[in-house]
PyMOL CGO cylinders between C-alpha atoms (Angstrom):
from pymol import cmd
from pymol.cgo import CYLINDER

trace = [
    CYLINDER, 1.13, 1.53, -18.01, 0.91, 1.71, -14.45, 0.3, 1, 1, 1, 1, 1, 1,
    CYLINDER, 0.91, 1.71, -14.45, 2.25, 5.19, -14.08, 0.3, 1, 1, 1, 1, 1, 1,
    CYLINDER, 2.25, 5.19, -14.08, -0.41, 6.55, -16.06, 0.3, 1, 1, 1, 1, 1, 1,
    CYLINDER, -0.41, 6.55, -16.06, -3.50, 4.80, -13.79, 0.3, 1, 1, 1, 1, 1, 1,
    CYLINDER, -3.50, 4.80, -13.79, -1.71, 5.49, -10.56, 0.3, 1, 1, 1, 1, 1, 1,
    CYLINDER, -1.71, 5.49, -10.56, 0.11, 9.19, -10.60, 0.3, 1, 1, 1, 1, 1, 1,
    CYLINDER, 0.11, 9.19, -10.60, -1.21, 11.55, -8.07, 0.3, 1, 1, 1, 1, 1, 1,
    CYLINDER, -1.21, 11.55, -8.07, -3.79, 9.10, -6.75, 0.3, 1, 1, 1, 1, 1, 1,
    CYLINDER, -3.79, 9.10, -6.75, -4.18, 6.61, -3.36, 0.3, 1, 1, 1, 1, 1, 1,
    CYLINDER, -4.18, 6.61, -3.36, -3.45, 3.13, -3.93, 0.3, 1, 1, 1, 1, 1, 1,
    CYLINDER, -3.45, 3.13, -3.93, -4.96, 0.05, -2.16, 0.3, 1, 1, 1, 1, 1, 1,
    CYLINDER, -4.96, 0.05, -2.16, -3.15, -3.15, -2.23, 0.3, 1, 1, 1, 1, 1, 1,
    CYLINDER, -3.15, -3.15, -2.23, -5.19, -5.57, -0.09, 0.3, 1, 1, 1, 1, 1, 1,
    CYLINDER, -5.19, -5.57, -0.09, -3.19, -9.06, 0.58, 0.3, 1, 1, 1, 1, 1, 1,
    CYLINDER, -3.19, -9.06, 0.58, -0.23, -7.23, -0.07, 0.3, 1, 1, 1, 1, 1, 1,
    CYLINDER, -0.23, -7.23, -0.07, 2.13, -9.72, 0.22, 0.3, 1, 1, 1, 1, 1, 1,
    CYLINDER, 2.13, -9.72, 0.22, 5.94, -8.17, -0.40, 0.3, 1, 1, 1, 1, 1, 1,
    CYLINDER, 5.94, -8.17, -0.40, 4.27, -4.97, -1.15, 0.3, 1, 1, 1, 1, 1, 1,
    CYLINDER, 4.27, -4.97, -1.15, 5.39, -4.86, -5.11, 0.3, 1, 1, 1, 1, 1, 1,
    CYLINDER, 5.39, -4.86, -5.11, 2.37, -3.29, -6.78, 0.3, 1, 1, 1, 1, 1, 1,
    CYLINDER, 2.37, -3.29, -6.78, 2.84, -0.89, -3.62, 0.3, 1, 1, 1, 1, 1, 1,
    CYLINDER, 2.84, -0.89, -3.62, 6.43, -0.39, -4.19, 0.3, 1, 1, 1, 1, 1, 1,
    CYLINDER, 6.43, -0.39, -4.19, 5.90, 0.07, -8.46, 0.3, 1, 1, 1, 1, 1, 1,
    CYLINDER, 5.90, 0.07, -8.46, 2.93, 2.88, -7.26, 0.3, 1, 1, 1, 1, 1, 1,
    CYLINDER, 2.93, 2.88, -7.26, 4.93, 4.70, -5.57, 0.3, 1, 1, 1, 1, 1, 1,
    CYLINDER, 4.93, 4.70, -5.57, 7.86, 4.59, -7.81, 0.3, 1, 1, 1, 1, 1, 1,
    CYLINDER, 7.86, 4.59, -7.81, 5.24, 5.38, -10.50, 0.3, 1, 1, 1, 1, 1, 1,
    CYLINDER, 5.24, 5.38, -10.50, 4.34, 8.44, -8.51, 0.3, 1, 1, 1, 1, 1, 1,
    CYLINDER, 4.34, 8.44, -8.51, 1.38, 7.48, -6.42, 0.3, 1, 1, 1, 1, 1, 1,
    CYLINDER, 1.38, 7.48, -6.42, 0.42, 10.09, -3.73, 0.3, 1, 1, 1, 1, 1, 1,
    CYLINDER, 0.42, 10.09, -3.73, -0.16, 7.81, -0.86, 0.3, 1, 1, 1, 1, 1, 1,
    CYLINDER, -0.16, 7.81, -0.86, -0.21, 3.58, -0.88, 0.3, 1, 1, 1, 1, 1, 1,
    CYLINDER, -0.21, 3.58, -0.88, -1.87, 1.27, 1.81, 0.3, 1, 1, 1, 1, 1, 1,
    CYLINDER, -1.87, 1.27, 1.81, -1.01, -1.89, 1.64, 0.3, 1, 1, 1, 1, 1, 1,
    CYLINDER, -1.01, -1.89, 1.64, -2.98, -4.94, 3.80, 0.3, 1, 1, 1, 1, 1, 1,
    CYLINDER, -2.98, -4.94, 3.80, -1.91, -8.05, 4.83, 0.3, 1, 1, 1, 1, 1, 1,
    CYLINDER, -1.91, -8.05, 4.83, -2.71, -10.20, 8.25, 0.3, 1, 1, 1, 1, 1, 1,
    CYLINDER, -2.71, -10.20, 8.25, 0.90, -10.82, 8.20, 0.3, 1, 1, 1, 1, 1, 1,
    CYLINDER, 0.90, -10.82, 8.20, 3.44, -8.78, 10.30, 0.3, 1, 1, 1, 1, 1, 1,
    CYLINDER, 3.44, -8.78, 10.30, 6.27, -10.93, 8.64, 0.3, 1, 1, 1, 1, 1, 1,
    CYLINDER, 6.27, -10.93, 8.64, 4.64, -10.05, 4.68, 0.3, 1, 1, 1, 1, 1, 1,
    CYLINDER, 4.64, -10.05, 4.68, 4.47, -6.35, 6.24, 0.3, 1, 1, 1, 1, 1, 1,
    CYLINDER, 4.47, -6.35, 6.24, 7.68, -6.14, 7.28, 0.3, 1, 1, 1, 1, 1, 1,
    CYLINDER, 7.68, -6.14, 7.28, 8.96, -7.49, 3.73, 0.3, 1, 1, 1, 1, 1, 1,
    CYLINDER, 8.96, -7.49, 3.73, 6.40, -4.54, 2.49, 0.3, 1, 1, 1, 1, 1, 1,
    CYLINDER, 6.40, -4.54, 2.49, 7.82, -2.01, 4.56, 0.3, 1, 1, 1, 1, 1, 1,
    CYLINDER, 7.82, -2.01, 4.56, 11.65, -2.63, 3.26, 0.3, 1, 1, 1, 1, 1, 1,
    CYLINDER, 11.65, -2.63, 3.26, 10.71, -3.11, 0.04, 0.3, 1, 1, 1, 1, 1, 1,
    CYLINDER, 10.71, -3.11, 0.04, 9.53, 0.47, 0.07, 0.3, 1, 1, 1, 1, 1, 1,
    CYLINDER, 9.53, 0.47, 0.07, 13.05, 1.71, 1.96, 0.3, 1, 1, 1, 1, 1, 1,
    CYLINDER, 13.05, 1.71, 1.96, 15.43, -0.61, -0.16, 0.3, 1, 1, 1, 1, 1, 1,
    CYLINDER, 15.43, -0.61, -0.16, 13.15, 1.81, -3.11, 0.3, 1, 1, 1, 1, 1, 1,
    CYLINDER, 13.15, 1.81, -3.11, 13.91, 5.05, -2.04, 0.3, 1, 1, 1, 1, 1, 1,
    CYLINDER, 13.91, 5.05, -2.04, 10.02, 5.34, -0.74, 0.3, 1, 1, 1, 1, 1, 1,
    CYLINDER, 10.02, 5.34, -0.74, 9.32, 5.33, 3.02, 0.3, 1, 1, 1, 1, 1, 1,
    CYLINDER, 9.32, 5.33, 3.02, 7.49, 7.88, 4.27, 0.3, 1, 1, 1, 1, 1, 1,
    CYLINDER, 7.49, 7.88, 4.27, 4.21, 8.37, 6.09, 0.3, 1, 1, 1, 1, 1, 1,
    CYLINDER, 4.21, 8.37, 6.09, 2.44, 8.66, 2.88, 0.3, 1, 1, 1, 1, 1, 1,
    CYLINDER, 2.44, 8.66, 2.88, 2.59, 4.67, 2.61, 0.3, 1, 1, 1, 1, 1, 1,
    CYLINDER, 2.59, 4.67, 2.61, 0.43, 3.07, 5.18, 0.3, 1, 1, 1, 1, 1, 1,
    CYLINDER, 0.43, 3.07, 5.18, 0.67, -0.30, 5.94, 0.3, 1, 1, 1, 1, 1, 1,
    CYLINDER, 0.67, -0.30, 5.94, -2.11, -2.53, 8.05, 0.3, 1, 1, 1, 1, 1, 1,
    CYLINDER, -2.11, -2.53, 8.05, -1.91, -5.67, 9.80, 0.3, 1, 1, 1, 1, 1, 1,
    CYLINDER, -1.91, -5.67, 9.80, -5.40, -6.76, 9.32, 0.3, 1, 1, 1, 1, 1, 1,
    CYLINDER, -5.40, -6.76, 9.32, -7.56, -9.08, 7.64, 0.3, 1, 1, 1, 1, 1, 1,
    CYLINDER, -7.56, -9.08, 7.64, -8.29, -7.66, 4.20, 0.3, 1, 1, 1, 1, 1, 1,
    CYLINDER, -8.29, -7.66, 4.20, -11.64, -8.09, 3.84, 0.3, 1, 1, 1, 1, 1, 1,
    CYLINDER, -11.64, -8.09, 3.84, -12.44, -7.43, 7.34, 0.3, 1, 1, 1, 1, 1, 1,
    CYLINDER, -12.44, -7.43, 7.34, -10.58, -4.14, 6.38, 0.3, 1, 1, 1, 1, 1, 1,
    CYLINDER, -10.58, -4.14, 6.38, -12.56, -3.24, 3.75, 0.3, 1, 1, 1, 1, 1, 1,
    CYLINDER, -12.56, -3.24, 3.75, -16.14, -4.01, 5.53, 0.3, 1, 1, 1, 1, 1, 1,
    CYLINDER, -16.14, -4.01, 5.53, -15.04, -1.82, 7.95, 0.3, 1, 1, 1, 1, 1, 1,
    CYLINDER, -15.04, -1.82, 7.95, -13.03, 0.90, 6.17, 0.3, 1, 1, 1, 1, 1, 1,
    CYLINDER, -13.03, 0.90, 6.17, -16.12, 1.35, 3.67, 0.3, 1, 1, 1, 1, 1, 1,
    CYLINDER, -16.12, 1.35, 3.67, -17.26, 4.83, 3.21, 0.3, 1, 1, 1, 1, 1, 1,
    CYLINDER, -17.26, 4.83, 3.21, -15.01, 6.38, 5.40, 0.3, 1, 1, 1, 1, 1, 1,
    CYLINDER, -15.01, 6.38, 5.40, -12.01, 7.01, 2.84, 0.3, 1, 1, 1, 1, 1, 1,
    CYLINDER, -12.01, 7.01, 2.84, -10.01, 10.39, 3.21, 0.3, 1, 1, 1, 1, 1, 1,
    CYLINDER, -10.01, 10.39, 3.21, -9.04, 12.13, 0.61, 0.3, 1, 1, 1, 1, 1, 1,
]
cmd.load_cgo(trace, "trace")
């Protein structure tokens, strides 16, 4: 079900966490994922997660920030 919402397009996961819905996006053949998460620990476990599934790469960004504070400031000023 995923596959079908995500292929070809950006994904945002915000509180990301151990980056899974990151990690099943880009398996699922997502063009680009960034993932959020105030934690550089939760990144870390992101940024594995990705490797240990075959999908590092620059095309998955990941951001130590506070989500929301993210998302105030990242409003309007998505790339394509």
């Amino acid at each position: 079900m995923m596959a079908e919402q995500v292929r070809g397009k950006r994904f945002l996961n915000l509180f990301c966490y151990t980056g899974v819905a990151s990690v099943q996006a880009a398996v699922a053949g997502a063009a680009s994922t960034t993932s959020v998460d105030l934690s550089a620990t939760y990144l870390q476990w992101c940024y594995d997660n990705l490797a240990l599934n075959g999908q590092g790469g620059n095309q998955h960004l990941l951001v130590q920030a506070d989500a929301m504070a993210w998302l105030e400031g990242d409003r309007g000023h998505a790339s394509s």
